[in-house]
C-alpha positions as CSV (number, residue, x, y, z in Angstrom):
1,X,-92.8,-2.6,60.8
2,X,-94.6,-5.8,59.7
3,X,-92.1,-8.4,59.5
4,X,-94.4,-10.1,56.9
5,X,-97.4,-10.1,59.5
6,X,-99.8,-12.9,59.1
7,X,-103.4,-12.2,59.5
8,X,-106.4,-14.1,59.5
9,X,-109.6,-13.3,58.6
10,X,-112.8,-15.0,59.6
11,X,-116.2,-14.0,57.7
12,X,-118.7,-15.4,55.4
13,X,-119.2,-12.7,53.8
14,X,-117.0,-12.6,50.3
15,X,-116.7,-8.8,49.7
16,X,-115.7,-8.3,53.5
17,X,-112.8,-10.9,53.3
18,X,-111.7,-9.5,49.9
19,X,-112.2,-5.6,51.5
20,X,-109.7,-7.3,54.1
21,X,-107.8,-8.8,52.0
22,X,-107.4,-5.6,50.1
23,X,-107.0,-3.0,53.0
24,X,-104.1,-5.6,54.5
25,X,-102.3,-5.9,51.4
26,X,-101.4,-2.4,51.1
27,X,-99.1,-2.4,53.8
28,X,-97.8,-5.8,52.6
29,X,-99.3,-8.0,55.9
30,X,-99.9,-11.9,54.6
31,X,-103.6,-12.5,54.5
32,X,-105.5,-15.9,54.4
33,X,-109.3,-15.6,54.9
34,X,-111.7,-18.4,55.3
35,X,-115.2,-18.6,54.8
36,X,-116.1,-20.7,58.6
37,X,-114.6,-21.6,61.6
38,X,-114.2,-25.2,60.8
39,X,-111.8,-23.8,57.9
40,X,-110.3,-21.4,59.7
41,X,-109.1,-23.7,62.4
42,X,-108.5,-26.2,60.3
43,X,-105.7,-23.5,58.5
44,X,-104.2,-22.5,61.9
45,X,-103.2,-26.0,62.6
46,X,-101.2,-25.5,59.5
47,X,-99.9,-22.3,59.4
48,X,-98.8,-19.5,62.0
49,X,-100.6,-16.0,62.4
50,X,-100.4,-13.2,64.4
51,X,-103.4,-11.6,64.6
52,X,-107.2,-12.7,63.6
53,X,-110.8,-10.9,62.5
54,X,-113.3,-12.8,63.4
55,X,-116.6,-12.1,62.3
56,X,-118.9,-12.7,65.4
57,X,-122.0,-14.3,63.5
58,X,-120.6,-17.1,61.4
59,X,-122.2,-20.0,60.0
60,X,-121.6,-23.7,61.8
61,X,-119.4,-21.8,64.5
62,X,-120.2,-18.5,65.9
63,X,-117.0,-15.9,66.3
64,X,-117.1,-16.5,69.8
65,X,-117.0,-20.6,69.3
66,X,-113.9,-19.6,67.0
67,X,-112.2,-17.3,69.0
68,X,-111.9,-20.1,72.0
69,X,-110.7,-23.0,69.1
70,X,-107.9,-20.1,67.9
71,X,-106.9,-19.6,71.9
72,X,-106.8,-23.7,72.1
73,X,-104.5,-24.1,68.8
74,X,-102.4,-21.3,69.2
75,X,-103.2,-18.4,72.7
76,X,-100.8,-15.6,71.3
77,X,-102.7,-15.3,68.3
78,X,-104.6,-11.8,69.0
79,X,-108.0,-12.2,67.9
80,X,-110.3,-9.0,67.1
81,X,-114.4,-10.0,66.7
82,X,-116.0,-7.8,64.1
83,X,-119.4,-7.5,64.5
84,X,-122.5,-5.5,62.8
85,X,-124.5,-6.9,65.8
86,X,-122.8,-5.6,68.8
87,X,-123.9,-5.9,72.1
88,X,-122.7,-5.3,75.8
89,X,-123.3,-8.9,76.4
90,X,-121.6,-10.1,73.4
91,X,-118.6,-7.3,73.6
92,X,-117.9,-8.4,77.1
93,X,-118.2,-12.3,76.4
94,X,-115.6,-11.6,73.9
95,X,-113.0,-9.7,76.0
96,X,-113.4,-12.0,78.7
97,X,-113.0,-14.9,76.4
98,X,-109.7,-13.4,75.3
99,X,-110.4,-11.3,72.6
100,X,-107.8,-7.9,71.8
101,X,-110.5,-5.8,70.8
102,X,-114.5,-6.0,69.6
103,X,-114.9,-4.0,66.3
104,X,-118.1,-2.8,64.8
105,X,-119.0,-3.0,61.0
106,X,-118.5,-0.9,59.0
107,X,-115.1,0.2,60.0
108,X,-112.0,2.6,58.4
109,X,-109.2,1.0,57.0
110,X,-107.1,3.2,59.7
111,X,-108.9,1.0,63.0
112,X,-107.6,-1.8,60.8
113,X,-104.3,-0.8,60.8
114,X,-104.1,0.4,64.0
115,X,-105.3,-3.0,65.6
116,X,-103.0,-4.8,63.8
117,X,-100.1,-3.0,64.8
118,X,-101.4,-3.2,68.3
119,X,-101.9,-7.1,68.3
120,X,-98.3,-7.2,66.7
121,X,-97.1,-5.0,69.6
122,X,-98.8,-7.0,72.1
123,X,-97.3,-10.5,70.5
124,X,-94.0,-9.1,70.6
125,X,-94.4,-8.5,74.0
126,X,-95.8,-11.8,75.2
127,X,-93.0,-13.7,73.0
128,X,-90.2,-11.6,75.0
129,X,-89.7,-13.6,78.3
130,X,-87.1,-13.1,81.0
131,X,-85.7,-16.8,80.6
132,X,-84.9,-15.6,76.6
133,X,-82.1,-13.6,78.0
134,X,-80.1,-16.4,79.5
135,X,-82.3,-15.8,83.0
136,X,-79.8,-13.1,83.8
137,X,-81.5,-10.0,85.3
138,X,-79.2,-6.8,84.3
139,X,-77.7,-5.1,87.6
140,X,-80.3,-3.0,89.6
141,X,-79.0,0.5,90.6
């Protein structure tokens, strides 16, 4: 079910992008990982994704500051904040600010997976609009 998935990954720390990286890779998703925001965004203006991990404390630009620059460049990008400093305040900033989902560090490889193949669902579903069936509504009965 990938369809040769983008992601993006977001963090400063090397062994988390390459643990990304790795985790991804196994079920063949496309990864590009960046080590800051300015980076990152500068990579989205040149390729597509599908879903994003950002990590919430970044250098330069926070996750958050990121997470608004993806939503500008691209919105149906779904963007997950990972985060070993969680927070009500910060979780709820996040969600409010568009994010899919708030992860905490460390996390399985299976909450991986499982939010990418829910921002894949949910991308699917925002790219599937009524005017991409001709604007005819089947019969009602």
């Amino acid at each position: 079910m990938t369809d040769n998935a983008r992601i993006l990954i977001v963090d400063d720390e090397e062994g988390v992008r390459e643990s990304f990286k790795m985790i991804l890779k196994i079920k063949d998703y496309e990864v590009e990982a960046f080590e800051d925001g300015e980076k990152a965004t500068a990579g989205l203006k040149k390729d597509m994704f599908d879903v994003a991990f950002v990590d919430y404390k970044l250098p330069g630009m926070d996750g958050i500051e990121v997470l608004k620059k993806i939503k500008e460049i691209d919105p149906t990008i779904e963007v997950v904040i990972v985060t070993a400093y969680a927070s009500e305040s910060s979780h709820a900033n996040a969600i409010t600010l568009g994010a899919m989902e708030y992860l905490r560090k460390p996390f399985l490889m299976e909450e991986i997976y499982e939010l990418v193949e829910r921002g894949l669902r949910k991308k699917r579903a925002k790219n599937i609009k009524p005017e991409d069936s001709g604007g005819n509504v089947g019969p009602i009965h």
